[in-house]
C-alpha positions as CSV (number, residue, x, y, z in Angstrom):
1,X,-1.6,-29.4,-6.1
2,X,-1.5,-26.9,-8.6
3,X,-5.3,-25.6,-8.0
4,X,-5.6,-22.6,-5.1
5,X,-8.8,-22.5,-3.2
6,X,-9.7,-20.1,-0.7
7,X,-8.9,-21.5,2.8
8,X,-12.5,-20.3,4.0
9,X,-15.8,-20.8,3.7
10,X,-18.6,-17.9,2.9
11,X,-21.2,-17.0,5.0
12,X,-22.6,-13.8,3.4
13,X,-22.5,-12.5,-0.1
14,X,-22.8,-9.1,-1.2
15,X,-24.5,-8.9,-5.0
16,X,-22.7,-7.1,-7.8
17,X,-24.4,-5.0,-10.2
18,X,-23.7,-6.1,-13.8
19,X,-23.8,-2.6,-16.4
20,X,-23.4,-2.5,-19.6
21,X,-20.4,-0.8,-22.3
22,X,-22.2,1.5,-22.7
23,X,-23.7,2.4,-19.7
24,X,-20.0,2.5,-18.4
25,X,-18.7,5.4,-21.4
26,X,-22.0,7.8,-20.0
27,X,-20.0,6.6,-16.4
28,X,-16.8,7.6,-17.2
29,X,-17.6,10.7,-18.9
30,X,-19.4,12.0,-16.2
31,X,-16.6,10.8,-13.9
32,X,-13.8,12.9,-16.0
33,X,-12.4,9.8,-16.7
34,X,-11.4,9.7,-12.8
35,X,-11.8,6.0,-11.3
36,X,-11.9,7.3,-7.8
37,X,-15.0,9.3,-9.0
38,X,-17.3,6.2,-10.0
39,X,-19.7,5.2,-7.5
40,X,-19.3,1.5,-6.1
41,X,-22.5,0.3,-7.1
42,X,-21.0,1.1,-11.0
43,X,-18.0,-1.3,-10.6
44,X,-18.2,-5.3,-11.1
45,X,-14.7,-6.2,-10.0
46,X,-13.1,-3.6,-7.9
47,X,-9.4,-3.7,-7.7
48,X,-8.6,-0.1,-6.4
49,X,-7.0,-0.7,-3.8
50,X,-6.7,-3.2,-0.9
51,X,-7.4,-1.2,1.2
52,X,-10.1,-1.5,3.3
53,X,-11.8,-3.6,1.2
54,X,-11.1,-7.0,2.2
55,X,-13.3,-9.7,4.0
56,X,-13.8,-10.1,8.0
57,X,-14.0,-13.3,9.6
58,X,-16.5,-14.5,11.4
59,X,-13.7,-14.0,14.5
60,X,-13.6,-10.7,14.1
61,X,-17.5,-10.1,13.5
62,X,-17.7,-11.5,17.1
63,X,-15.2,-8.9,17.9
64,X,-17.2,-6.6,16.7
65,X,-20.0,-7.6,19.2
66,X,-17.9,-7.5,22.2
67,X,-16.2,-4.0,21.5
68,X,-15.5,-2.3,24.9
69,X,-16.9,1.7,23.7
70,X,-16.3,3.1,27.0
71,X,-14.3,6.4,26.4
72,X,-11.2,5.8,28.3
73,X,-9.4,2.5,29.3
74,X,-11.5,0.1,27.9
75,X,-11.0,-3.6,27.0
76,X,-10.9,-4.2,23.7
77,X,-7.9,-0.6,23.8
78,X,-6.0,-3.2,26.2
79,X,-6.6,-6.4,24.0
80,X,-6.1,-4.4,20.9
81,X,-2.2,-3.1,22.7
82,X,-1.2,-6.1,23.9
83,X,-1.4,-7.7,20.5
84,X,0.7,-5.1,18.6
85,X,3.1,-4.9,21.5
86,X,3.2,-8.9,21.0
87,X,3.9,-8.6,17.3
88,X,5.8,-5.6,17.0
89,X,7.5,-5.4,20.4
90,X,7.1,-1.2,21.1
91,X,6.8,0.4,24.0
92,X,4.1,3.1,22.8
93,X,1.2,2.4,20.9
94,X,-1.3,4.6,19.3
95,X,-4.4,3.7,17.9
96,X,-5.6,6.1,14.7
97,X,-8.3,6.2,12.5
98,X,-6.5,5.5,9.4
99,X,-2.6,4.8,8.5
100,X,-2.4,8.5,7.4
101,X,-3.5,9.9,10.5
102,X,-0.3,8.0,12.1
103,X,2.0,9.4,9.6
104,X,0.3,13.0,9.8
105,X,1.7,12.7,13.5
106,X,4.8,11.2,13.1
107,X,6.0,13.7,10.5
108,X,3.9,16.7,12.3
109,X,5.9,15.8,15.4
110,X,9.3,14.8,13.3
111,X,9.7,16.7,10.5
112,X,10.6,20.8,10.0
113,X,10.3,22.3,6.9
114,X,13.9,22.1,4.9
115,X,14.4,18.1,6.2
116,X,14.7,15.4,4.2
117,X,13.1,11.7,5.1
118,X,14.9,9.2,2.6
119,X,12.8,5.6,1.9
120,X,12.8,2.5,-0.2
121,X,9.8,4.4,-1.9
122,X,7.0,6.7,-0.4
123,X,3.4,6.2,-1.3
124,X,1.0,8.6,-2.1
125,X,-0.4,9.7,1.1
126,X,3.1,9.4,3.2
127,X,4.9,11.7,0.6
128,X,1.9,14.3,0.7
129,X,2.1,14.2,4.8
130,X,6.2,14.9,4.3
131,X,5.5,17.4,1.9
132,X,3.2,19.1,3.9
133,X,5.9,19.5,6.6
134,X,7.7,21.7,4.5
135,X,9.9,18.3,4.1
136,X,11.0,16.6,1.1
137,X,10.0,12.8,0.2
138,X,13.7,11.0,-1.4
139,X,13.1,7.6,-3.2
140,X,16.6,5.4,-2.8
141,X,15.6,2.7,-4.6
142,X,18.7,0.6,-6.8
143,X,18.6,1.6,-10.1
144,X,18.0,-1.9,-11.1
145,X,15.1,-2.7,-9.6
146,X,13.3,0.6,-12.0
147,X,13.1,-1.8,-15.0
148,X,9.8,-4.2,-14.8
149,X,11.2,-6.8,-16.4
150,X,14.1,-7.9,-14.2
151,X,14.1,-10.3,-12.4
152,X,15.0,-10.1,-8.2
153,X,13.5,-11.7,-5.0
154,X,13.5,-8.2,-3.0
155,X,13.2,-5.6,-5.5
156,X,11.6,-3.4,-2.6
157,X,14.7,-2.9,-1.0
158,X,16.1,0.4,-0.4
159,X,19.6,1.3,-1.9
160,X,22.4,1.1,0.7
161,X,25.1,2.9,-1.3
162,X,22.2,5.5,-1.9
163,X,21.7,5.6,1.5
164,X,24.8,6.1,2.7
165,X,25.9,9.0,-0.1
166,X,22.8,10.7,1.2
167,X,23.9,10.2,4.7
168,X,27.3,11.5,3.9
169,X,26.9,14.5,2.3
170,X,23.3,16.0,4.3
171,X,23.6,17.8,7.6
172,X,22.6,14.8,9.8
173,X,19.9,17.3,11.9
174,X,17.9,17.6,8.3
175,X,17.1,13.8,8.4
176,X,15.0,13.3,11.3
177,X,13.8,9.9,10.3
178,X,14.4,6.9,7.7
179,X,11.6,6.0,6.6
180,X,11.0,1.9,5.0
181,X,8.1,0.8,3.3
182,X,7.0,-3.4,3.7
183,X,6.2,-4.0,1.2
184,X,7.4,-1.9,-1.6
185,X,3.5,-0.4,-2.3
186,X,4.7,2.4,-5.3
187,X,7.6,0.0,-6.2
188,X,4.9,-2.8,-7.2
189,X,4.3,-4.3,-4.2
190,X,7.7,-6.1,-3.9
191,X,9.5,-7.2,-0.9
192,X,12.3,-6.4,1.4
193,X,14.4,-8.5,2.0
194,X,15.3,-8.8,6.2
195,X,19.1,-8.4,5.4
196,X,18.3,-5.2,3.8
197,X,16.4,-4.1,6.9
198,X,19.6,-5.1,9.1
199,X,21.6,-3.2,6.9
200,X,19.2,0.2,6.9
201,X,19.0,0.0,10.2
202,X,22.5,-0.6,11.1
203,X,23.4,2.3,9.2
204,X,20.9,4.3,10.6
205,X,22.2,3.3,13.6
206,X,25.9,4.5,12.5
207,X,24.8,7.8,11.9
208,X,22.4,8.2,15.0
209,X,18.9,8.8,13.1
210,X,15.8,6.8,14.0
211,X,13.9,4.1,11.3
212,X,10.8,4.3,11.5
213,X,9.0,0.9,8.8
214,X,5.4,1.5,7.3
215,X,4.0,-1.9,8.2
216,X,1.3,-1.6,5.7
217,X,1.6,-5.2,4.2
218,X,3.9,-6.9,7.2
219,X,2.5,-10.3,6.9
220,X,2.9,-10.6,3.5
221,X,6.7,-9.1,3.7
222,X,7.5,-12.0,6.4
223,X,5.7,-14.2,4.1
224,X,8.6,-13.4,1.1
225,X,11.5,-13.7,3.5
226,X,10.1,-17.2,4.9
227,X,10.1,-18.6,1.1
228,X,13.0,-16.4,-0.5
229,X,15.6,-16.1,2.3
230,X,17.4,-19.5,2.7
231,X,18.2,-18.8,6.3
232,X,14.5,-18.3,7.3
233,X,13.0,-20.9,5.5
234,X,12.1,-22.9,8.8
235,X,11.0,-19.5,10.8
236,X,7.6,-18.9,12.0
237,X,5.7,-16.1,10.3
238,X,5.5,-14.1,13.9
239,X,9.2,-15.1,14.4
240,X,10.1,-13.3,11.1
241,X,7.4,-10.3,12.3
242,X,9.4,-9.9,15.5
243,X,12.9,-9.8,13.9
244,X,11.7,-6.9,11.5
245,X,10.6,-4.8,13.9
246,X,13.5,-5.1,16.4
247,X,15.6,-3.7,13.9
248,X,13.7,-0.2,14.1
249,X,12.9,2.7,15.9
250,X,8.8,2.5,15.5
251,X,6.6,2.0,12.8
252,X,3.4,3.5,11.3
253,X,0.7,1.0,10.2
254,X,-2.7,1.1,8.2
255,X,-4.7,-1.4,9.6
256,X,-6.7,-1.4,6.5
257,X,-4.3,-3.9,4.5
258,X,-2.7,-7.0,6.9
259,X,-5.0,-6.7,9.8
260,X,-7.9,-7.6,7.4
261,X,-9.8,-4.6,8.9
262,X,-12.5,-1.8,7.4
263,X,-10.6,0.8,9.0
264,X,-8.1,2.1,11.5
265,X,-4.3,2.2,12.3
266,X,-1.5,2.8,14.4
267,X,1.7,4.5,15.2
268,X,4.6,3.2,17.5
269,X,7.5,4.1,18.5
270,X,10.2,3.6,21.3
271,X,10.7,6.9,22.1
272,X,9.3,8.3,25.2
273,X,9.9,12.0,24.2
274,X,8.6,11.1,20.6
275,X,5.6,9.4,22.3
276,X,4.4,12.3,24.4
277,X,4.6,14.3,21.4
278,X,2.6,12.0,19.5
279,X,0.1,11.5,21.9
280,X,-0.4,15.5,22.5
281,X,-1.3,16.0,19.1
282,X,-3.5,13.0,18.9
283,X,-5.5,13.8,21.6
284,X,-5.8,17.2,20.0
285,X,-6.8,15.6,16.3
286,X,-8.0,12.2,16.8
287,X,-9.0,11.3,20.5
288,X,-8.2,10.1,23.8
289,X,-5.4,7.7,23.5
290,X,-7.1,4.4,24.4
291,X,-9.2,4.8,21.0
292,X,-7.7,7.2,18.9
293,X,-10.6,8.0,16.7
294,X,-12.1,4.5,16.0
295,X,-14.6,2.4,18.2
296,X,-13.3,-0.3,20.3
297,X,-15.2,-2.7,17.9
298,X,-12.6,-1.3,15.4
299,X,-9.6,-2.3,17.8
300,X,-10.9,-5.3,19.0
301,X,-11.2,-6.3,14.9
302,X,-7.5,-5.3,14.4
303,X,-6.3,-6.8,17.5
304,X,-7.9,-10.6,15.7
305,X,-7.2,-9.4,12.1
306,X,-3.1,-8.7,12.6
307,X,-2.5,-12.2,13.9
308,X,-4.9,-13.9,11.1
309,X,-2.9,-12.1,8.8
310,X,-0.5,-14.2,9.7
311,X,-1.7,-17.3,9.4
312,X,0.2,-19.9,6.8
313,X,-2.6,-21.1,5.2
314,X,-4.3,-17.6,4.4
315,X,-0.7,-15.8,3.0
316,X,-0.2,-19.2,1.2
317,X,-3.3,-18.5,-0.4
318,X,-3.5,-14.9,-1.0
319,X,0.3,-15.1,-2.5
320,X,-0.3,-18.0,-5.1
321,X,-3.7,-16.0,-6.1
322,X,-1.7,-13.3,-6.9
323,X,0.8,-15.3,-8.9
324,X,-1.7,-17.3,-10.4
325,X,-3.1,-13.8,-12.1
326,X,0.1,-12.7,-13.2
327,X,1.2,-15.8,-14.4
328,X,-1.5,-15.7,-16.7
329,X,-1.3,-12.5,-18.0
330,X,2.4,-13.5,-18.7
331,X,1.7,-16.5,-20.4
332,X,-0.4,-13.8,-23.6
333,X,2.6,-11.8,-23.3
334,X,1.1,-8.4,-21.1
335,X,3.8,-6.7,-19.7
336,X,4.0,-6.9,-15.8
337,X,5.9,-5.9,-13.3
338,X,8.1,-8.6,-12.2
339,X,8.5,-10.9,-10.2
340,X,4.7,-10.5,-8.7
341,X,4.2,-9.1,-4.9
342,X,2.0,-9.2,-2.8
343,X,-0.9,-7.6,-2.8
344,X,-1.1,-6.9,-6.8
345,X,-0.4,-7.2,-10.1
346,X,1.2,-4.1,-12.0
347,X,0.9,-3.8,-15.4
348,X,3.4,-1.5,-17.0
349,X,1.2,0.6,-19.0
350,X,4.3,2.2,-20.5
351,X,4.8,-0.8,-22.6
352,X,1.4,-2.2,-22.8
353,X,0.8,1.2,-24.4
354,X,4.0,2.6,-26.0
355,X,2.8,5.0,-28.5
356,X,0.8,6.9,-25.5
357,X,3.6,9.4,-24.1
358,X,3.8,10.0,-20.4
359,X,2.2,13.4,-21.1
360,X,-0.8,11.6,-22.3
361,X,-1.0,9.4,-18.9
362,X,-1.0,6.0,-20.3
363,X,-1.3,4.2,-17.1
364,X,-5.4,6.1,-16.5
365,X,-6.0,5.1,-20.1
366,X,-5.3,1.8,-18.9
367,X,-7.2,1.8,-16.3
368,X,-10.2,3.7,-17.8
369,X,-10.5,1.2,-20.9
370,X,-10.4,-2.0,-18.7
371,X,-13.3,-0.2,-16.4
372,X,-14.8,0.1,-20.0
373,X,-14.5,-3.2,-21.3
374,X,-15.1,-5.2,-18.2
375,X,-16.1,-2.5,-14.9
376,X,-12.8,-3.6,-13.7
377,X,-11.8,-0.5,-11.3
378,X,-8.4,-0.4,-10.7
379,X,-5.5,2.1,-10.0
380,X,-3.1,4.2,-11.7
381,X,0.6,4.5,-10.0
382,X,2.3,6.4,-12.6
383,X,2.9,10.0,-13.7
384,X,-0.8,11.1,-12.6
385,X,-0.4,10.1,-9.1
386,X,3.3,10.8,-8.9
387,X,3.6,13.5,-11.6
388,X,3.0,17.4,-11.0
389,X,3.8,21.2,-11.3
390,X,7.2,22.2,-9.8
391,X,8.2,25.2,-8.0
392,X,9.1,26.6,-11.3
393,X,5.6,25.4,-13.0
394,X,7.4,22.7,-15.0
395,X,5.7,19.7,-15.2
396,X,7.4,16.6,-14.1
397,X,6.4,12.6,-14.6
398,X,6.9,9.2,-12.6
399,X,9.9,7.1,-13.5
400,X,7.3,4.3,-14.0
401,X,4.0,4.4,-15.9
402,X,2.0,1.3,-14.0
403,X,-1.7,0.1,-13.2
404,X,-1.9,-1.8,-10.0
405,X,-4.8,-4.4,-9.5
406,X,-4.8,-4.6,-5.8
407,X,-6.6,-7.8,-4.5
408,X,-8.8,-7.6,-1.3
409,X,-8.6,-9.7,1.1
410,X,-10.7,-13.0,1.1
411,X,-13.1,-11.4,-1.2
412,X,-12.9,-12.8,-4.7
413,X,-13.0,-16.1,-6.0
414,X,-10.8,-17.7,-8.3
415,X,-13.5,-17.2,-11.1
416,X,-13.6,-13.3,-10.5
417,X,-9.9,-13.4,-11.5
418,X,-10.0,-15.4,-14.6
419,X,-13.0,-12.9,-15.5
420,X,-10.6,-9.9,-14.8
421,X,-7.7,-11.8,-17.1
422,X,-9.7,-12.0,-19.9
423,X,-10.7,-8.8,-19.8
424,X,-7.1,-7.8,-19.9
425,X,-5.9,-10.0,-22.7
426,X,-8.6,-8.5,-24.7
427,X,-7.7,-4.7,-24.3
428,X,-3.9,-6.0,-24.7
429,X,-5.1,-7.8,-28.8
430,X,-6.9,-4.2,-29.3
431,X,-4.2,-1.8,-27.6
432,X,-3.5,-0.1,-30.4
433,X,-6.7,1.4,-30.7
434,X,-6.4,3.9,-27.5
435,X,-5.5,7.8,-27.4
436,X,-3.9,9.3,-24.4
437,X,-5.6,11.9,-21.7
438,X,-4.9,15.3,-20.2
439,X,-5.6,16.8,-17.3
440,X,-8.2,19.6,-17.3
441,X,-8.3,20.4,-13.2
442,X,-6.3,19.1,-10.6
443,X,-5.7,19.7,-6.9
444,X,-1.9,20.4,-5.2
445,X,-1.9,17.3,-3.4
446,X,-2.8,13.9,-3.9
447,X,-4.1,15.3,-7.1
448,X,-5.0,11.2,-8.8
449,X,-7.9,11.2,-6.1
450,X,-9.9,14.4,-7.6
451,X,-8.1,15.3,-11.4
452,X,-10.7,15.8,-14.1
453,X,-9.1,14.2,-17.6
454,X,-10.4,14.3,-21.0
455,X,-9.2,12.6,-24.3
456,X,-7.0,14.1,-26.5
């Protein structure tokens, strides 16, 4: 059947505010042209991010009811560790608040200032946490897989020979970890492919330092193997999980993107030294460790969310939704980051809008004119949120200039996404017509979240 419908039924609906143009200009002017400054009730379709934002079922909303809260010990802490160590096989398991309290631990208890973590690619938060160490974030993606338009089934992966040359010529004490994201968030949301993470880790392995695999978007990873990787075309989606993760050291998860959750995370590891650490400083930041800063609602939600995630029927579906809108947007010729992922759709604003220069941030005029046009709210990944001053106040850019429309989970309806396509194809026929941006204030870190922009 060529037609995709949701593999669920709703039981509540939240209403959406509809504005007008030009109530959205006064918006966005008063916003500085900042899309993580507009107030919820201002967007009709918001594709920020995933994170977060998705759906519960009803099987988690009776979670929620029987959450354990007592302070140490409780139930729904030994449900909710049972199920990771059943998915992701680790000996120690932390809850956290959020996937960037994990990594704030991790690299707090990893990293000295001077190290180097390599990765496939490092999002926003975990290079900020790296650089905060003191450390420095190093992208080993293949070369290849930096132009959009090529076509390859794991375009997430991280670069072997890359690897290895880094390997070879650093002083092996100034990598304390290797860190691989699943999937590739800043590379577009694409895959890696499991003989890739054989590879990494058998040459982390080699030269004795630990990989440690954000497991963000796990399900959806496994999901790409099952149907791109011949050999593990007839493996379960928890069978493909549990090969993953025995391949590394630990892993950091936001619990906010495949355990269908509203918040909360976790960090593991197999380290018993590592793990004391780790525990030690979350009980100083985030709680005792049977809750780690959430309620045990929160971990009995995760503990039903990570195994839904993995469910056939729902990855089937939330895949083939994302295809189905880039497919579109491909058939009126808008340039997209290809083959589609995961979780989103990224536009490459570079050549959607090719007489805006990188110093004019093409990717947030992107964004900001389809918040115009339709109060679609989307996200930059490009030269605002990987860009910057350096050491020697020269300003740098992203290799890539893209706009990611990240999907939540079981939230929209197919007719929500042919809404946000032909708001697209309409600011693609009249693209010519946009100016570029520049920043007016900024912050050091993470400076996309709070920048103030203003035409040029």
């Amino acid at each position: 059947m060529k037609t995709i419908i949701e593999p669920f039924r709703i039981k509540s609906v939240e209403p959406i505010k509809m504005n007008s143009i030009e109530d959205r200009k006064k918006i966005l002017d008063k916003s500085y042209y900042n899309l993580f400054q507009v107030r919820s009730n201002d967007v009709i379709i918001d594709l920020l991010t995933d994170s977060g934002t998705g759906a519960m079922s009803s099987d988690q909303w009776a979670g929620i009811m029987r959450g354990d809260e007592s302070y140490a010990g409780s139930n729904s802490y030994l449900f909710f560790k049972d199920t990771v160590q059943d998915i992701f096989g680790y000996k120690y398991i932390l809850p956290t608040h959020q996937g960037r309290a994990a990594e704030r631990i991790l690299f707090s208890t990893l990293c000295k200032k001077g190290d180097i973590v390599p990765s496939n690619t490092h999002f926003d938060t975990t290079r900020a946490n790296i650089l905060f160490q003191g450390a420095e974030p190093i992208d080993l993606i293949d070369d290849e897989y930096k132009n959009t338009q090529s076509i390859f089934p794991f375009k997430g992966n991280m670069s072997i020979k890359k690897l290895k040359e880094l390997l070879d010529n650093t002083e092996i004490a100034k990598v304390p970890l290797i860190m691989l994201t699943i999937t590739n968030n800043s590379g577009g949301g694409q895959p890696v492919s499991l003989q890739n993470i054989m590879d990494v880790s058998k040459l982390a392995k080699e030269y004795n330092v630990p990989l440690y695999i954000d497991a963000c978007r796990f399900a959806e990873n496994a999901y790409f193997i099952k149907k791109r990787e011949a050999e593990y075309k007839d493996w379960s989606i928890k069978e493909i999980v549990n090969k993953i993760f025995s391949y590394a050291d630990g892993c950091t998860m936001s619990a906010k993107k495949d355990a269908i959750v509203n918040i909360g995370g976790f960090l593991c590891t197999n380290n018993e030294v590592v793990a004391e650490k780790n525990k030690n400083l979350l009980i100083l930041t985030e709680g005792f460790p049977t809750y780690g800063g959430l309620a045990g609602r929160d971990l009995e939600a995760i503990g039903i969310g990570l195994n839904e995630a993995m469910d056939i029927d729902y990855l089937n579906y939330r895949i083939k939704s994302i295809e189905y809108l880039g497919n579109k947007l491909l058939e009126q010729n808008v340039p997209i980051l290809q083959p589609t992922g995961g979780h989103a759709i990224y536009i490459d604003a570079s050549l959607f809008l090719s007489h805006i220069p990188k110093e004019q941030f093409p990717g947030q005029v992107l964004a900001c004119e389809l918040y115009l046009q339709g109060g679609i709210r989307c996200s930059e990944i490009g030269s605002l949120m990987f860009g910057g001053i350096d050491e020697d106040g020269k300003e740098f850019f992203s290799n890539n200039e893209l706009v990611r429309l990240a999907m939540p989970r079981r939230t929209y309806t197919q007719s929500h996404v042919d809404y946000v396509i032909e708001i697209i194809i309409e600011v693609y026929k009249n693209r010519k017509n946009l100016s570029g941006l520049k920043i007016t204030k900024q912050s050091k870190y993470l400076r996309h979240f709070t920048a103030q922009l203003e035409k040029v």
